[in-house]
N, C-alpha and C positions, 0 to 999 in steps of 0.2 A: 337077798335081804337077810342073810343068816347071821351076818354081824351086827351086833345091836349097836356098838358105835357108828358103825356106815348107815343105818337105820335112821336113827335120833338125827344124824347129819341131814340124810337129804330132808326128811322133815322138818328138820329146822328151815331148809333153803327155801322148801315151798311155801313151807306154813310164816315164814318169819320170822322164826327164833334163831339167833346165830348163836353157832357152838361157844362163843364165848359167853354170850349170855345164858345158855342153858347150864353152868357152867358156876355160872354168879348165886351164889347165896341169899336168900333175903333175909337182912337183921332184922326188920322188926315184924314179925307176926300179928302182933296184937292188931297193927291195919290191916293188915291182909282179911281177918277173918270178918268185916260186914260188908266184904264182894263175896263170899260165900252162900248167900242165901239171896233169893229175887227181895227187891223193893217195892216200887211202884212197876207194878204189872197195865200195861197201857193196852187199851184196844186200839187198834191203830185203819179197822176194817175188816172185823171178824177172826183177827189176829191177838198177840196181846204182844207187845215188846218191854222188857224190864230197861227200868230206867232208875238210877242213882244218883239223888244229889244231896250235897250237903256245904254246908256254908253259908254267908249271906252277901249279897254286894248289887251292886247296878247295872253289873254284867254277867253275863254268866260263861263260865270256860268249858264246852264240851268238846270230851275226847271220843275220838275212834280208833278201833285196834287194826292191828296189820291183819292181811288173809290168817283164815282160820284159828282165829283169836277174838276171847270174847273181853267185854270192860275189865273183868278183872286184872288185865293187860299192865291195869293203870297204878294199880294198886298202892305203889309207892311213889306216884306222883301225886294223885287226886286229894289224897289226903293236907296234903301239902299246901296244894296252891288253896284248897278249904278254907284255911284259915286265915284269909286275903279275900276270899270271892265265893260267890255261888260255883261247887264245878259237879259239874254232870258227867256222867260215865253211862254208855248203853251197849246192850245188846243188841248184834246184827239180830236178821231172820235166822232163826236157827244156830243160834250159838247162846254158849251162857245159857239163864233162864228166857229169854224169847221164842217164840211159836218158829217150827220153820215155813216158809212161805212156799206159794207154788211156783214163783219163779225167782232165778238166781239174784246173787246180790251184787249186781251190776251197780256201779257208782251212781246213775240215776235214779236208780229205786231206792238204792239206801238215801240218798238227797229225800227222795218223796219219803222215804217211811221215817226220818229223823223227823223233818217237820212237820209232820202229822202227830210224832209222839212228844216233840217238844209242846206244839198246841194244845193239844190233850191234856195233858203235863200242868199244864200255865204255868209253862218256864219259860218267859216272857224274853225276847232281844231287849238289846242288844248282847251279842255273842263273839267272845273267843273261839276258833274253831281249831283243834286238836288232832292230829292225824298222823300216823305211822303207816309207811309202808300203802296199802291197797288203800289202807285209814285216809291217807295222806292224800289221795287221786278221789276220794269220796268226797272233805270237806271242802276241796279246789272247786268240785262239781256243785255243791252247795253254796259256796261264796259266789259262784257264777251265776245260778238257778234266784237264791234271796238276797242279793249284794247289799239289800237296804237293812238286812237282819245282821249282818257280819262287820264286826268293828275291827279283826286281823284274823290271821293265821300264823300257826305255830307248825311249821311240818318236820317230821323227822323222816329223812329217808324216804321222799314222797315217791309214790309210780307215777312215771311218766307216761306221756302216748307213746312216743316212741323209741324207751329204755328197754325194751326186750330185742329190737333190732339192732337200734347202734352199741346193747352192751353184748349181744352175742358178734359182731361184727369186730368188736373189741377183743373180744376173748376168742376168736377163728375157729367159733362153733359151739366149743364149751360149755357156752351159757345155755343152749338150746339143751345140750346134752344133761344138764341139770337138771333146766325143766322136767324132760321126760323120765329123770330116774324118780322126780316127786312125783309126777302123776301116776308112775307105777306104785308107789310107796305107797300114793293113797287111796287107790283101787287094792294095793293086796291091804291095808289097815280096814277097809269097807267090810273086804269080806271076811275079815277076821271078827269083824266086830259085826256080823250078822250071824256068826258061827257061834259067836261069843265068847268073849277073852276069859281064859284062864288064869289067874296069878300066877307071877312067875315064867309063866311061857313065855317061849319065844314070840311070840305076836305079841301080847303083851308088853314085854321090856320093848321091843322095836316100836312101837305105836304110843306107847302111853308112858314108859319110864318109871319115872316115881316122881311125879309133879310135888311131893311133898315138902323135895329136897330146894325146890324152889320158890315155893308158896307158902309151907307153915303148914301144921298138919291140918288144920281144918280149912282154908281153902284150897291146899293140894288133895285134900280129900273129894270136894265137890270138882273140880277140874278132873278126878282121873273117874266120878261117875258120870261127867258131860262127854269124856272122850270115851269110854267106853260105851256109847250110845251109838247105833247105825246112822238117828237122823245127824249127829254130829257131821261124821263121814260123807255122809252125802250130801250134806250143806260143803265142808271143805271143796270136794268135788265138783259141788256146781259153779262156788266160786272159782275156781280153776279154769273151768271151760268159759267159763266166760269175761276173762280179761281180756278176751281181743275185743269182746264188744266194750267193755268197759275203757280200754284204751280209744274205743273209736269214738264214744260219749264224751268223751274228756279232748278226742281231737277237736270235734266240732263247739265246743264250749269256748276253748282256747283263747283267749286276746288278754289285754294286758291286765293288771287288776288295779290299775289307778292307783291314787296315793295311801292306799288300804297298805298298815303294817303287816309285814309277811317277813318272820324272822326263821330261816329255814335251817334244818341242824342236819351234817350230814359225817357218817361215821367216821375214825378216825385209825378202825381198824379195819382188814379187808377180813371178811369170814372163808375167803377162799383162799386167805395165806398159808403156808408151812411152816407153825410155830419151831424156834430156833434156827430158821432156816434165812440167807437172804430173798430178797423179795425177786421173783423170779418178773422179766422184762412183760410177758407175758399178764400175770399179775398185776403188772404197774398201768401197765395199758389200759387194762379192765378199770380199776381205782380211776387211775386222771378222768378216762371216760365217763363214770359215774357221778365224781366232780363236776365235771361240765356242763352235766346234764341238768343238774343241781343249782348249780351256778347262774343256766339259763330263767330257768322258774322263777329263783328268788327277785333276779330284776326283770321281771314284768310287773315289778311294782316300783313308784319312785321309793317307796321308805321300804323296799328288801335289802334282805342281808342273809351273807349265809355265814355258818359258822362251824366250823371243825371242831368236833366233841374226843378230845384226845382218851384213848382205851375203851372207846365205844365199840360194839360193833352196829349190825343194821336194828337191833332193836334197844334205841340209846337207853327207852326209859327205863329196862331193866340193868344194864349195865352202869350208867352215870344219871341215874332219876335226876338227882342233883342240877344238872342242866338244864334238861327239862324246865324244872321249876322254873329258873333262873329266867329263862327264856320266854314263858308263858308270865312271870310275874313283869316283865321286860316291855311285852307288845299291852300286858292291863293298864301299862301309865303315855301309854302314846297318845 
């Protein structure tokens, strides 16, 4: 892990962030900076989870972010779709400003702990459900669990139950071999950040970067003292270890979701490709597979759709927010 670019790399795989999008500049600052500090701090059961809304409308659009990523995620969408609707952005257990919890954040728990902090809240349904990545296999499990609170879903790059099998079965291994250089990355980032990061170091640049370069300085400020936290770390970790239950949660959930809008956004870029390079067969394989996977979710609805986000990678709403919107302002008039 002595190269900070192979660093930032596999973290990005684990955590979410594709190198293109760590990559991507944010132009406008001025949103960025009120996901910088906690909002509504919610008890949610001797917990507190931070919760952000703003707008006004008859629905309201909550997002969730991919593994080891907090609301601020959303930063250049939320705003957006705002000025159209009520939209909410939250903190998992232990990310962002929220409490971390004493067990992981399996896509059940976060289903139970959104709806306790939307009631709380009296951020009343009917709801838009927003989801990237882990985000994406969370609000599936919540459209499932309150189907009567859920008027669509919006997914980007959703996890599937069983996209770790058929995409490692696609890639003849590869994809396994990913997983475990993150879960190394994020055991050595744990124990750097219980050692305590230094500026400048090597732990440091590998683990934390310069979030600024991607946030604006005052919420790449509070991002690089969230990740410089050990409970950070070990929230990252727990959710890690526990996507095979969460893939098992999301097995048994499973069936179709009826005539519920489900407009699903799926990259347009592989994060595994070789910039300047052709697309190696190997590669391609991986991509279609992911497609198809993708492809299956969106029609288990009569009114799904999916839709290729050209120069995306896996986490669209940093790279083409734009769509996003598009997408979420898209399933508000169904």
């Amino acid at each position: 892990m002595s190269n900070r670019l192979t660093g930032l790399a596999v973290l990005a795989l684990i955590a979410g962030a594709s190198p293109s999008s760590m990559a991507a500049a944010a132009a406008q600052w001025a949103s960025a900076d009120a996901f910088a500090k906690p909002h509504q701090l919610v008890d949610v059961g001797g917990r507190k989870m931070n919760l952000y809304c703003s707008g006004q409308g008859a629905t309201t659009v909550v997002f969730d972010a991919p593994s080891g990523d907090a609301g601020w995620t959303w930063f250049r969408v939320q705003p957006a779709v705002a000025q159209h609707t009520r939209a909410c952005v939250f903190d998992r257990a232990g990310f962002g400003f929220s409490d971390p919890a004493k067990r992981p954040n399996t896509a059940e728990n976060v289903a139970e702990d959104l709806h306790k902090l939307l009631a709380a809240a009296g951020v009343k349904p009917p709801y838009v459900m927003v989801g990237n990545s882990l985000g994406g296999a969370d609000v599936q499990v919540y459209a499932y669990r309150y189907s009567s609170e859920v008027k669509g879903l919006v997914l980007l790059e959703p996890a599937h139950e069983d996209g770790y099998k058929r995409l490692d079965k696609a890639s003849q291994g590869m994809f396994k071999k990913v997983a475990e250089m993150g879960e190394q990355q994020t055991a050595y980032c744990l124990a750097a950040a219980e050692k305590g990061f230094k500026p400048g170091s090597e732990e440091h640049m590998n683990c934390i970067g310069k979030p600024a370069d991607n946030y604006g300085p005052v919420l790449g400020a509070a991002v690089q003292s969230a990740t410089s936290n050990p409970a950070y770390w070990r929230a990252v970790a727990d959710e890690g270890k526990a996507m095979d239950l969460t893939n098992e949660q999301l097995r048994k959930r499973r069936r179709s979701f009826g005539d519920m809008p489900v407009l699903l956004l799926t990259r347009g870029v592989s994060p595994y490709a070789v910039p300047g390079k052709p697309q190696s067969a190997l590669n391609k394989a991986f991509e279609d597979e992911n497609f198809a996977i993708q492809k299956e979710t969106a029609a288990l609805s009569t009114h799904g759709k999916q839709r290729v986000v050209a120069g995306a990678g896996h986490i669209i709403q940093a790279d083409k927010p734009e769509a996003v919107v598009e997408a979420v302002l898209e399933v508000l008039k169904r």
